[in-house]
N, C-alpha and C positions, 0 to 999 in steps of 0.2 A: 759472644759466648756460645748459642747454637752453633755458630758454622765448628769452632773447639768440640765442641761433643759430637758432630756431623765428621770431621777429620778424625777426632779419637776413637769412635764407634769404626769406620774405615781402616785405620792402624791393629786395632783389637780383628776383624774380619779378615787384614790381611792374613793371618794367621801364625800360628805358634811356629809354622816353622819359618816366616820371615821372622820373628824375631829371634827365633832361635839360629838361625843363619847369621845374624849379623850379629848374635851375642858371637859365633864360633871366631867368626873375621874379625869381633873387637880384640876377644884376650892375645890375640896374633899380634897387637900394636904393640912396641917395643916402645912404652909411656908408663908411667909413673898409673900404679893401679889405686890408686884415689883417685884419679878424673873414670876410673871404670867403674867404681861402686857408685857412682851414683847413677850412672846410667842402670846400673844391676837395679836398684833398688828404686828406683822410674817405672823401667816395665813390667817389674815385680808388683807393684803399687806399698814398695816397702817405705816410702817417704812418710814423715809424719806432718801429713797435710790435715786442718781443720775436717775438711769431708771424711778421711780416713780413720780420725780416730772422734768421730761423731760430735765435735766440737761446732752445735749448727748455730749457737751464738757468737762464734771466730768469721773476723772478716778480714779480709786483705786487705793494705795501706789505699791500694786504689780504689777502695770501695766494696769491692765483690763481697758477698755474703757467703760462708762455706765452706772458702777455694778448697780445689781437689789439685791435682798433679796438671789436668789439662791446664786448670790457669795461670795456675803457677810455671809450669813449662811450656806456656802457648800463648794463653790469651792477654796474660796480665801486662801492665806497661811497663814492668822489668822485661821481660822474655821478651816482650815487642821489642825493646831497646836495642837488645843482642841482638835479636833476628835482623834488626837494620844495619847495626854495624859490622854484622857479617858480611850483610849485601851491599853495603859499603867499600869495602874490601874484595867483593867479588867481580873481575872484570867480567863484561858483558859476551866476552867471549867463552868464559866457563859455565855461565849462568845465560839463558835465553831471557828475553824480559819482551811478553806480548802484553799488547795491553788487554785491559779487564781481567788478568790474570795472574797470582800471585809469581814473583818467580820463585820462593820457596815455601814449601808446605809443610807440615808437622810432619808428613812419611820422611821427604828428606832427610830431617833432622833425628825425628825416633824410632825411624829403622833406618838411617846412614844411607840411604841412596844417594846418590852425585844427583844435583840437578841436571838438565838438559844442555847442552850447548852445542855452538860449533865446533870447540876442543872438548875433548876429555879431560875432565878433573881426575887425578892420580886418584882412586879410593882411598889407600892409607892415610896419605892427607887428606881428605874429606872426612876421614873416622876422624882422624884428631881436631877438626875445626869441630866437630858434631858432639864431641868429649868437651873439646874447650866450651865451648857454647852454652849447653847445658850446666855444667860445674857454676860458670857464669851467673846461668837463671837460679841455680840451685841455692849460690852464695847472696843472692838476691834475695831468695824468699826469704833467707837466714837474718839478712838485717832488716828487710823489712821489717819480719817480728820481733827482733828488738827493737825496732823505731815504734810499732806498735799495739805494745805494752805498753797500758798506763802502769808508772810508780805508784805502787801503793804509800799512802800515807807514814811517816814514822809515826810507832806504836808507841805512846809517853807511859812509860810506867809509874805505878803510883809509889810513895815511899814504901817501904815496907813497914808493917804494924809492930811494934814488937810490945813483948811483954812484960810487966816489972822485972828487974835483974836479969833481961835478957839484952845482947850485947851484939853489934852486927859484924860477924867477923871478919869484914877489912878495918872495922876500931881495931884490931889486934895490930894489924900494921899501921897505924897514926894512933902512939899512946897517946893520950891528954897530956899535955903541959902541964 
């Protein structure tokens, strides 16, 4: 979770105009603009994540206390999952893989950098893995919270009281015999 807010403090320093560069390169992808709002609304911090809307009793399915966007979109074991079967899908020759070293980092993914390799990854295609990707983690956080809600109990109500010569009006609809 540190190294998440060590990588997301580094994406926020990269500065407004890396993200504002790769917002101008995303709307240029000729893709369905729901996989682009939620990117919009990631680096916006317009998601409604526990941390953002001061929910500090909300915890995440895998435990976390709080979760903000970084966990949700980095640290948590949804995003971790994406992130591997990206790099599962990724041959070794678009992607560099040294050890002791991730081969993809949160900048990759949220501001759309190609990883390293000996080829070149097409960017348009890498916007759209970095769209799919995210929408992924996004759709993720989404059932999680519904897996994550407790069902409230059903509420039994009591009969109603009524008063001499009062009458409950669906007796209107079942006269007496």
């Amino acid at each position: 979770a540190a190294l998440g807010a060590v990588v997301a403090q580094a994406v926020v320093t990269a500065g407004v105009s890396s993200v504002a560069a790769a917002q101008r390169k995303l709307w240029k992808v000729r893709w369905d603009n729901a996989f682009k709002a939620t990117y919009w609304r990631l680096v916006l911090d317009g998601l409604s994540t526990a941390q953002r809307m001061h929910q500090q009793e909300a915890a995440c399915m895998c435990g976390a206390a709080c979760p903000g966007r970084v966990h949700h979109f980095w640290d948590c074991s949804v995003a971790a999952a994406v992130v591997d079967s990206v790099l599962t899908e990724l041959p070794a020759a678009w992607c560099t893989r040294v050890a002791g070293r991730p081969p993809l980092t949160m900048q990759h993914v949220w501001l759309m950098q190609r990883p390293a390799g000996p080829k070149k990854l097409h960017s348009g295609v890498w916007r759209v893995v970095c769209l799919a990707a995210l929408t992924a983690m996004d759709g993720g956080r989404l059932q999680a919270n519904k897996l994550n809600v407790p069902t409230p109990a059903p509420v039994v109500q009591p009969p109603p009281v009524l008063l001499q010569g009062q009458v409950q009006i669906t007796a209107l609809f079942h006269p007496a015999v």
